[in-house]
N, C-alpha and C positions, 0 to 999 in steps of 0.2 A: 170574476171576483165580486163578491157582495159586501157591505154594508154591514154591519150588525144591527141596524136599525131603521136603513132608508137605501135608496137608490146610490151606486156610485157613477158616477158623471167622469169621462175625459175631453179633453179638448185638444187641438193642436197646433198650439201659439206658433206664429211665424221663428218669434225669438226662443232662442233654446233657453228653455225654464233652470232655475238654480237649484234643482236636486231632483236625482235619478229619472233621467227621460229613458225613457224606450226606445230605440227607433225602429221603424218597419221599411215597408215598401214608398220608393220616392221618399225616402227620409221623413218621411209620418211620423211624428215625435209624438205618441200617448203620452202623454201626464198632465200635472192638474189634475192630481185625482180631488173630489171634492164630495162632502156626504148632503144628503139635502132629509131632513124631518119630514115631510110633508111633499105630497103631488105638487102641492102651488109652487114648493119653493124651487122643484126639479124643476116644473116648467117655464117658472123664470128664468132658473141658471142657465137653461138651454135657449131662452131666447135673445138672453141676453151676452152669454160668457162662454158657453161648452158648443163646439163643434156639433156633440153627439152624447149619447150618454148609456148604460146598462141600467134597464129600469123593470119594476115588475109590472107586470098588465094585466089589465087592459090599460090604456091611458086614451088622456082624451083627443078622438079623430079632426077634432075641428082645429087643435093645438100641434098637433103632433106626427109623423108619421112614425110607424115602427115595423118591425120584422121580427117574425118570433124565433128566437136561439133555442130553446131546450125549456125543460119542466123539472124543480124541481122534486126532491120527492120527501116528502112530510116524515118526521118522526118526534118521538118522545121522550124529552129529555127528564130524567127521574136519578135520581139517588143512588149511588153504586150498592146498596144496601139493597134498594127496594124488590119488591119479588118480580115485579117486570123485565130487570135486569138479567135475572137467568134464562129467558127466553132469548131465541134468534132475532123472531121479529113478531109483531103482535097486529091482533086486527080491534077496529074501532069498539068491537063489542067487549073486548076485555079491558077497556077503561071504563066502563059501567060506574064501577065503584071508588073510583077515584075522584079527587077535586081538581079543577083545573085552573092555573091564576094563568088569566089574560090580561096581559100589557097594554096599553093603551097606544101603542106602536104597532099593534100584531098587524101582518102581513096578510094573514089567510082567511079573516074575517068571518070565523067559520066557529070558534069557541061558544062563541053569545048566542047563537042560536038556536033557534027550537030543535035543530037538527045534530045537537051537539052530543058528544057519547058520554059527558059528564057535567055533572054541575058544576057551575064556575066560583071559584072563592069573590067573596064580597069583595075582598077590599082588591081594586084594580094600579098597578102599579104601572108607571109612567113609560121606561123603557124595559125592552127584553132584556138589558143585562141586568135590570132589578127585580124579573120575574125571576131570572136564573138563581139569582142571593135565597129568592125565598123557595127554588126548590131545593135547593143544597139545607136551605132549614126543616124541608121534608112540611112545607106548607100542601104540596101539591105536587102538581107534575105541568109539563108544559110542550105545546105542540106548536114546531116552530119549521121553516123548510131548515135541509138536512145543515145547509149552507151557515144559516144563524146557530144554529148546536157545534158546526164545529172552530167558528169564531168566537164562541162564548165557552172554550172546553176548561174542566177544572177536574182535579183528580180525584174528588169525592162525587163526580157526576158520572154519567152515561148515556146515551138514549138508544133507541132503538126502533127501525123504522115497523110504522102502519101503515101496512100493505093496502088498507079500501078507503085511507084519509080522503079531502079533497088537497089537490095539489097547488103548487103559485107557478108560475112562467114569467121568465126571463125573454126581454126583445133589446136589440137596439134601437135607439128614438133618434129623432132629432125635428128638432121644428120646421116648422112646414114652407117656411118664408127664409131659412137658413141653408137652403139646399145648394151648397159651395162644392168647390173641384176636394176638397179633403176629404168632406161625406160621403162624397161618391166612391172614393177610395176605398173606406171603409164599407160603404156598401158591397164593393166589392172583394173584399175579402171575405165578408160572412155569407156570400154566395157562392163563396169557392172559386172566383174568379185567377186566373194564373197570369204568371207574369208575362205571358204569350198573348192574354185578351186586350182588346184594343177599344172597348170602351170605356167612357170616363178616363181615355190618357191620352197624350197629347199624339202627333203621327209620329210614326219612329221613323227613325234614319234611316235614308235610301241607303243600299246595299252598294260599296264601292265595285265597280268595275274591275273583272279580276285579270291580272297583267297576260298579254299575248304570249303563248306561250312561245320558244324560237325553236326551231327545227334544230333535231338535232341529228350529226350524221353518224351513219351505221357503221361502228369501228368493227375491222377484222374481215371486214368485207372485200375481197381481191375484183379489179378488171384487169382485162387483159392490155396491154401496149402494144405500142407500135413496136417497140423491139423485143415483142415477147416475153416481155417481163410482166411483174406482177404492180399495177396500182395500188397506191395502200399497204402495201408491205413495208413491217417495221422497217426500219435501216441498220444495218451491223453496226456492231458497237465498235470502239476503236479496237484493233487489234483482233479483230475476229475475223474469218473469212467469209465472202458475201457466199450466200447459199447461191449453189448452181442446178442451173436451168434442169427440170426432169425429161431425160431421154426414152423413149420407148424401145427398151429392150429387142433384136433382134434374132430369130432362131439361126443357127447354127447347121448348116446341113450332114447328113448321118452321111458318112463315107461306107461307097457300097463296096462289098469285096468280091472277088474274082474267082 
């Protein structure tokens, strides 16, 4: 989640915060979302306040460490009127003729310069959501990642992505002298780390000892006795008669006749 204007920053206060925490892995409570204007101000909050934070890069290596999450992808927010609108998606060279008002917030640093696909309107306005006021007045058109278009949407807008822009990237940061058991947490989850990995977490529980099992004995199974009976054989019920002993049949001899 982005910003409409700046960096967003979490942290993960010991004490459970007073509206909408998250919780994750180890009871990692995200919130304290917090917006920051400016690099300086993100780099303060993180060294002073945020665990950690989602910010756009590069940022500075000597302040900071970060890990790169994803890129996003540029597009052009214009006028549901405008003719750019009827297209899928459009490429740099077809904003040629177009004006473009850069915010004084932009992210992509890429409008003002010599390498830009159109000329920039004079007057530069403070925030992207007052660039967005004056494309809706059809001043221009305005080139913003995809993330800021669809946090600033309005029903007379649209935009539509430019497939050969330059793009921004999204990392998690965090300061470099802040490197706590919760960062690491978080570290490891943007590494794809499972609940199974055993770095950055404390030793897990020995596995308890699994109970002896007791022998157990083979029912139905006859020996023989002393008085040729059967060990192990059920016992007649009351009123039954005990089963008797099996005799071996003897032959009969054929009477010869005369």
């Amino acid at each position: 989640m982005t910003c409409p204007t700046c960096s967003v920053w979490w942290s993960c206060p010991a004490s459970p915060p007073t509206s909408g925490p998250a919780s994750g892995r180890n009871g990692c409570r995200t919130s304290r979302w917090s917006w920051c204007a400016t690099a300086a101000d993100a780099a303060a909050l993180l060294r002073e306040q945020a665990d950690a934070g989602l910010v756009r890069l590069p940022v500075d290596p000597e302040a900071c460490h970060a890990i790169p999450l994803y890129t996003e992808t540029t597009v052009v927010v214009v006028h549901r009127e405008h003719l750019l609108a009827a297209a899928d998606e459009v490429t740099v060279a077809e904003l040629a003729d177009e004006t473009v008002v850069w915010p004084l917030d932009d992210v992509l640093g890429w409008p003002g310069t010599p390498a830009a696909p159109a000329p920039v309107a004079e007057y530069r306005p403070e925030t992207t959501a007052e660039a967005v006021e004056l494309v809706a007045a059809s001043v221009g058109v305005l080139l913003v990642p995809q993330s800021l278009a669809r946090a600033h949407h309005r029903r007379d807008l649209t935009y539509r992505v430019v497939t050969d822009a330059p793009t921004a990237s999204i990392g998690l940061a965090w300061d470099r002298d802040r490197h706590t058991d919760l960062v690491e947490e978080m570290i490891g989850i943007v590494r794809g780390r499972t609940a199974n990995s055993t770095r950055g977490r404390g030793p897990a529980p020995a596995d308890k000892p699994a109970a002896a099992k007791a022998p157990v004995k083979a029912a139905g199974r006859a020996t023989p006795g002393r008085d040729g009976g059967r060990r192990g054989a059920a016992a007649p019920h009351p009123g039954q008669e005990a089963a008797r002993p099996l005799t071996t049949a003897q032959p009969r001899p054929t009477p010869v006749s005369r």
